[in-house]
C-alpha positions as CSV (number, residue, x, y, z in Angstrom):
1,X,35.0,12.0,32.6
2,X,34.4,9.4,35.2
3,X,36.9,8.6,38.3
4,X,36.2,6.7,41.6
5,X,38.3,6.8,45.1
6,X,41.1,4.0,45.6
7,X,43.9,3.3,43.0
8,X,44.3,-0.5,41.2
9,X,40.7,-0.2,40.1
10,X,41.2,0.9,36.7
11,X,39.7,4.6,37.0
12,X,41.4,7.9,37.3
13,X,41.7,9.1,40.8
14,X,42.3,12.5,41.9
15,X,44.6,13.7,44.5
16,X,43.6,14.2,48.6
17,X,44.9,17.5,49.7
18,X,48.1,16.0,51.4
19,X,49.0,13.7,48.5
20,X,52.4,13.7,47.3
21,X,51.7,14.7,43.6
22,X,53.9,12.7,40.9
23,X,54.0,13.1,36.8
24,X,55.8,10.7,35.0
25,X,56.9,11.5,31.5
26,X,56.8,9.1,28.7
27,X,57.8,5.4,29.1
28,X,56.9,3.5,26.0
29,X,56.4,0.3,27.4
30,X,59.3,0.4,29.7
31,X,57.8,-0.8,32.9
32,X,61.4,-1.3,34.5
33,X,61.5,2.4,34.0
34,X,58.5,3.3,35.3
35,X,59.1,1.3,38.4
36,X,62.5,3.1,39.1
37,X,61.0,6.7,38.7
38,X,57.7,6.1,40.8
39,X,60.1,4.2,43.5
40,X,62.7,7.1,43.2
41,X,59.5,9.6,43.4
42,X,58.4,7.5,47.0
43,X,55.0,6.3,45.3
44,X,56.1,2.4,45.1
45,X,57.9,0.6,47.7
46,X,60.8,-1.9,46.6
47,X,58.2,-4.6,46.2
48,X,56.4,-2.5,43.8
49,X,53.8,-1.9,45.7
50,X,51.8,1.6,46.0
51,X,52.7,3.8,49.0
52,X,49.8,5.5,50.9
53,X,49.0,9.1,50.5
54,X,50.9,9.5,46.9
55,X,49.2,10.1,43.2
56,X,50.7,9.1,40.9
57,X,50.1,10.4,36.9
58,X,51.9,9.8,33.6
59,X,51.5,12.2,30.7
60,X,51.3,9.3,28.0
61,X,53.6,7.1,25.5
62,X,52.7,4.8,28.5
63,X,52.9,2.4,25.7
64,X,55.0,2.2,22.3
65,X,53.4,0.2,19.8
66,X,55.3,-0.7,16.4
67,X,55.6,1.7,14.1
68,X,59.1,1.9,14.3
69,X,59.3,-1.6,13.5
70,X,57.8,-2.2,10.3
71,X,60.2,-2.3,7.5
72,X,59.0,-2.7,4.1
73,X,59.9,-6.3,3.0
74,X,57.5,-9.2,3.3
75,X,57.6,-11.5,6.4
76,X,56.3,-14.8,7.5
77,X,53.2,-15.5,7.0
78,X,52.1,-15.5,10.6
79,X,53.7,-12.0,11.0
80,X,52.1,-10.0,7.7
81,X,53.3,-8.7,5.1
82,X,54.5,-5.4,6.7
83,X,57.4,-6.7,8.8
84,X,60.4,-8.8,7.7
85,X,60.8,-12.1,9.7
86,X,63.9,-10.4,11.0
87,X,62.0,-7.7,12.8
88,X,59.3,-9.9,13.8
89,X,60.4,-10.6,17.3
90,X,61.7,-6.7,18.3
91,X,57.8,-6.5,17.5
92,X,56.6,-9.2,19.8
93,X,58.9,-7.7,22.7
94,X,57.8,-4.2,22.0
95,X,54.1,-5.4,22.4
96,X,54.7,-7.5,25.5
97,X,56.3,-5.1,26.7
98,X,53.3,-2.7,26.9
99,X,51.1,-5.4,27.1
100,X,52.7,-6.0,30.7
101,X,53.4,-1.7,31.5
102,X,49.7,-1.1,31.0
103,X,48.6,-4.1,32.8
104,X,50.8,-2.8,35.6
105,X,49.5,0.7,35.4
106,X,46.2,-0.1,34.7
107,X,45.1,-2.9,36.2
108,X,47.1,-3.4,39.6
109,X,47.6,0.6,40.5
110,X,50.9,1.7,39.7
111,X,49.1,5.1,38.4
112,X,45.8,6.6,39.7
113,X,45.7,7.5,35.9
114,X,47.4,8.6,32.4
115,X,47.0,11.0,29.6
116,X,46.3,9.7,26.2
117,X,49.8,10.0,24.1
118,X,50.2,9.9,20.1
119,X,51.2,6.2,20.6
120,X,48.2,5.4,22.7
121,X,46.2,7.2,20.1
122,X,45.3,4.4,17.1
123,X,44.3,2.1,19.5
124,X,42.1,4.4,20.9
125,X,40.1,6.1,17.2
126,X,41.0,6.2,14.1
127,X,38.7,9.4,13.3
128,X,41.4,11.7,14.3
129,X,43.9,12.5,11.7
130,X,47.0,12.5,14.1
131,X,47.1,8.4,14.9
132,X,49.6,6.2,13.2
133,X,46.7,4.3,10.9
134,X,46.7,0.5,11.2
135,X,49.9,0.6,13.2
136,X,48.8,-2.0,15.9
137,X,47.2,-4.3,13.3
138,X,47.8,-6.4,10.5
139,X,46.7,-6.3,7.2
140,X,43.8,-8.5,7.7
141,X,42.2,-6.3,10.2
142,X,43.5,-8.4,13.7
143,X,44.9,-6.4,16.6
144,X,48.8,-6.6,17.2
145,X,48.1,-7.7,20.6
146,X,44.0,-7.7,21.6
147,X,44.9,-7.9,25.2
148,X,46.8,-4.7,25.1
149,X,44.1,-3.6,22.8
150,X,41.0,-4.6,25.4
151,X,43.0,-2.7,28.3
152,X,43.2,0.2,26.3
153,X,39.4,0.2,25.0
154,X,38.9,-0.5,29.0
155,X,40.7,2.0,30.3
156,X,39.6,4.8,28.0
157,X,36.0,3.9,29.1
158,X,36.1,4.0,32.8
159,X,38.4,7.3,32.4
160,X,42.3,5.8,33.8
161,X,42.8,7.5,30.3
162,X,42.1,11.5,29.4
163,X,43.4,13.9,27.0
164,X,43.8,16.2,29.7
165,X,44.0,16.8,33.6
166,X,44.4,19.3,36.2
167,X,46.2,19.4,39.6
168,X,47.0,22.5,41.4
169,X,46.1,24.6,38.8
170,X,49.1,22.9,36.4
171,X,47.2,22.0,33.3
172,X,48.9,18.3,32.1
173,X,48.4,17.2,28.5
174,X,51.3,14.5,26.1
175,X,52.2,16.9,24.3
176,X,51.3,20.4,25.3
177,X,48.5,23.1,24.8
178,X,49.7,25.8,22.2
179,X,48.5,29.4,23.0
180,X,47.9,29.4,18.9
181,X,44.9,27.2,19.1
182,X,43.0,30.0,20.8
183,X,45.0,33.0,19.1
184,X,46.5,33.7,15.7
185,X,50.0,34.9,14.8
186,X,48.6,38.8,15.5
187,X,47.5,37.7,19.0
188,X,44.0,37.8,17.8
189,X,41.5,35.7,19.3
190,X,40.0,32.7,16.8
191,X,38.4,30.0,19.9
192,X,36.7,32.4,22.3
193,X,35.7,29.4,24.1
194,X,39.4,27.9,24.6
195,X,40.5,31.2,25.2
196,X,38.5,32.1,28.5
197,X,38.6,28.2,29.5
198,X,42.2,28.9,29.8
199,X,41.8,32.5,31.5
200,X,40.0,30.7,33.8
201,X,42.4,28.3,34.7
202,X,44.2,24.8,34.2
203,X,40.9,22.8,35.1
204,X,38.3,24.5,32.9
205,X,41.2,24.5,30.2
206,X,41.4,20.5,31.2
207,X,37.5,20.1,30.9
208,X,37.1,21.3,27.8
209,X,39.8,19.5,25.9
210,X,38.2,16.3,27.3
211,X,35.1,17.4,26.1
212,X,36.3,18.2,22.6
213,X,38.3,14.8,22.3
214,X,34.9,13.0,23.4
215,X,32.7,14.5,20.7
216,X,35.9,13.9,18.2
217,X,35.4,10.0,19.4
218,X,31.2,10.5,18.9
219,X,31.7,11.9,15.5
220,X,30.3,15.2,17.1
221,X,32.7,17.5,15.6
222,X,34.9,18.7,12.5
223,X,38.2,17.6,13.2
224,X,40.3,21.1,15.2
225,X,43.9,21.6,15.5
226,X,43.3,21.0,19.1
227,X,42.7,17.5,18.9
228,X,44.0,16.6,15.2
229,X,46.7,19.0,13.9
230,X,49.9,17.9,13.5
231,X,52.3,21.4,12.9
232,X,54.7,21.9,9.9
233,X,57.3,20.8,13.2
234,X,56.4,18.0,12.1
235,X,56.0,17.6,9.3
236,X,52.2,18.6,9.0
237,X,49.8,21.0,7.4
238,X,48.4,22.2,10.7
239,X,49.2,25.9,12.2
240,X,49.5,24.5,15.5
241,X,49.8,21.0,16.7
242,X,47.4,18.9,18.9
243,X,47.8,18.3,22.2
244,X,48.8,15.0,21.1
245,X,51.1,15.7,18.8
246,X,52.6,19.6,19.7
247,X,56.2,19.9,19.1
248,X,58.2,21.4,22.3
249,X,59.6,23.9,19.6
250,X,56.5,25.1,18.6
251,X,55.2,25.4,22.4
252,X,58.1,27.6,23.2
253,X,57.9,29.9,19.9
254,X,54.1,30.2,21.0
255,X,55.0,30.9,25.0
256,X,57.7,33.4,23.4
257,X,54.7,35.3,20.7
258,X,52.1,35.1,23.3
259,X,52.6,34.0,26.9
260,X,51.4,30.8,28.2
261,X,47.8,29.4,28.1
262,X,48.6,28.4,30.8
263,X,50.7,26.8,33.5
264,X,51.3,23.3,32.3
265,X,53.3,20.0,32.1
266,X,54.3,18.1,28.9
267,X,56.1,15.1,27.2
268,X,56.3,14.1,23.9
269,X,59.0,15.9,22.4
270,X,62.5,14.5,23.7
271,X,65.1,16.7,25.0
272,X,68.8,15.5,24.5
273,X,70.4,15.5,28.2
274,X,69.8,14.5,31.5
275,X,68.0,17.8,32.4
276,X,64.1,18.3,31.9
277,X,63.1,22.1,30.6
278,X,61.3,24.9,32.2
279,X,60.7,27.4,30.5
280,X,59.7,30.6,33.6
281,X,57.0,33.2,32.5
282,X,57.3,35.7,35.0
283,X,55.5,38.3,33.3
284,X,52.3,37.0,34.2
285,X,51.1,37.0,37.9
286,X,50.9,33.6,39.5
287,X,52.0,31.9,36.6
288,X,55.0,29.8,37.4
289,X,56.1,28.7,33.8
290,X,55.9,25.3,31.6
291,X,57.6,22.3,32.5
292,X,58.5,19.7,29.5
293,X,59.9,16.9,30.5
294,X,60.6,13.9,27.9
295,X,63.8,13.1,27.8
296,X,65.7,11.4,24.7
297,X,66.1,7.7,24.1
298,X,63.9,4.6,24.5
299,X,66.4,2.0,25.4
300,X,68.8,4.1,27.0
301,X,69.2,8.0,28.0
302,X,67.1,8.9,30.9
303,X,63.2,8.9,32.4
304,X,61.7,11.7,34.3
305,X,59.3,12.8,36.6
306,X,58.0,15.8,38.8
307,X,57.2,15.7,42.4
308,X,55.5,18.5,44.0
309,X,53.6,18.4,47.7
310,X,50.3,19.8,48.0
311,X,51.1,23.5,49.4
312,X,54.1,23.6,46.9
313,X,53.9,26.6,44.5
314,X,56.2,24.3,41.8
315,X,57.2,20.9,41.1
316,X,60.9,19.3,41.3
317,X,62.6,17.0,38.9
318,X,63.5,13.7,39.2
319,X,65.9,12.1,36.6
320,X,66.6,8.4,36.5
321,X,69.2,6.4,33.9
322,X,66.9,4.5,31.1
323,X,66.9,1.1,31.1
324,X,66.5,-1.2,28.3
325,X,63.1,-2.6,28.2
326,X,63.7,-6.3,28.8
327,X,61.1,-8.5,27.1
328,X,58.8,-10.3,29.4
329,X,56.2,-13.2,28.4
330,X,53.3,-13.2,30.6
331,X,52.2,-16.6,31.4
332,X,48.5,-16.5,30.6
333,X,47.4,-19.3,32.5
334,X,49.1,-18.2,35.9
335,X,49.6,-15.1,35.6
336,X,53.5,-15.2,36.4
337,X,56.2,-12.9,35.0
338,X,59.3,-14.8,32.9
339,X,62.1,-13.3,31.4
340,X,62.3,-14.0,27.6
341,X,65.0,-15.8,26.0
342,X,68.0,-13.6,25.2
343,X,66.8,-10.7,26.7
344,X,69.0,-8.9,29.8
């Protein structure tokens, strides 16, 4: 997928060998949080401005959308008939709110790039199964927010967005790459292609899953559980899940059956506490484990990332309190930042 050299200029970059490598787990819009975790990480000064010789990555849910906001009732008639009137302005926060996070991501270099997350997903197809359908528009077919909805069209063309990365041989996907897309539950081999991509490590593992997603996007192939299947963790038909949509539960019982695929980073699935997971696979040569790192809450909890120096075997946590996502109004005609009525 494409890339170029210097953050802020909307394509994904890829580390120089002394980089400080960061990963920031899911945000959902909350660009107060992001800025505390890439500032506690050292890859944003207190200005907010990047720091030289720093990448900096998150592993998607960089935005949140609005499914979670649409109750059944009828509302207004500006609003649709999907949401109450009630709900109505919890939905224009939500999308300012990753209006301005991907703006700040995106556009002025906060990240050198981000993997695609289920909640990044309808805006981004709606030929794979796994996106919430019609969950960023109305009924009458117009986007939720088409400025949110051109940076995301944007970004996933001039590659700031991919399904999956590589960095020192640590494969990073939302939500995880089950070993049962390439085996089944005897162990046996079903993708011979997946399964020596991922022998031969985290990049040709990463390659591959970008190339699949792409001819998914094309029309080029069937849907897979790779890119489509949502597992009976929830609540689908699929044997595994996607790597959009794999439950943390269902990446361990997999790890537990099989061994890794390989060494990875994840999101998606929130964990309860104040502590991101590892889960150690010693048994296999070289292979220092899987990290998954969502933590629970979206207005409160906690955010996390990983650091790791180039020369580092593994990566180290860093755990920040969530804040609330205060709602922001972008002034359109200058370009300025104002706090929204009633908001902290």
């Amino acid at each position: 997928m494409p890339g170029h050299e210097s953050p802020g200029g909307g394509f994904w970059r890829d580390p120089a060998p002394g980089d400080l490598r960061v990963v920031v787990a899911d945000v959902h819009g909350n660009h107060v949080l992001l800025k505390r975790l890439l500032q506690a990480a050292g890859a944003l000064d207190e200005a907010g401005r990047r720091l030289p010789g720093t990448w900096a990555v998150q592993l998607g849910d960089l935005i949140h959308g609005a499914q979670d906001l649409r109750p059944e009732a009828p509302a207004t008639e500006e609003d649709g008939p999907q949401y109450t009137a009630a709900a109505a302005p919890a939905r224009r926060d939500t999308l300012q709110s990753d209006a301005g996070t991907l703006r700040l991501a995106f556009r002025e270099g906060w990240l050198d790039g981000a993997l695609i997350g289920n909640h990044e997903l309808p805006y981004l197809t709606s030929r794979i199964s796994g996106a919430f359908a019609g969950m960023h528009r109305r009924p009458d077919g117009v986007p939720e927010h088409p400025s949110c909805q051109a940076d995301l069209a944007a970004a996933l063309r001039d590659g700031f967005f991919r399904p999956a990365a590589a960095v020192d041989g640590w494969l990073l996907t939302h939500a995880g790459l089950s070993p049962e897309h390439a085996l089944d539950g005897e162990g046996r081999v079903t993708d011979a292609e997946l399964a020596a991509a991922c022998a031969a490590g985290a990049g040709p593992a990463a390659d591959l899953i970008c190339e699949r997603f792409l001819e998914r996007l094309t029309g080029g192939r069937e849907p897979e559980g790779l890119t489509d299947g949502i597992s009976p963790w929830r609540q689908g038909t699929w044997p595994a899940g996607s790597v959009f949509w794999a439950d943390a539960r269902e990446i361990t019982a997999g790890i537990a059956r099989h061994g890794p695929p390989a060494a990875q980073v994840a999101g998606h699935t929130p964990f309860a506490n104040s502590r991101v997971t590892r889960i150690p696979w010693p048994a296999r040569p070289g292979d220092t484990g899987t990290w998954l790192i969502d933590l629970a809450g979206i207005d409160d909890g906690y955010g996390a990332c990983l650091i790791k120096r180039a020369g580092d075997e593994d990566w180290t946590p860093v755990v920040v309190p969530r804040p609330r996502r205060p709602g922001r109004i972008l002034d359109a005609a200058g370009g300025r930042w104002t706090k929204a009525a009633g908001r902290a």
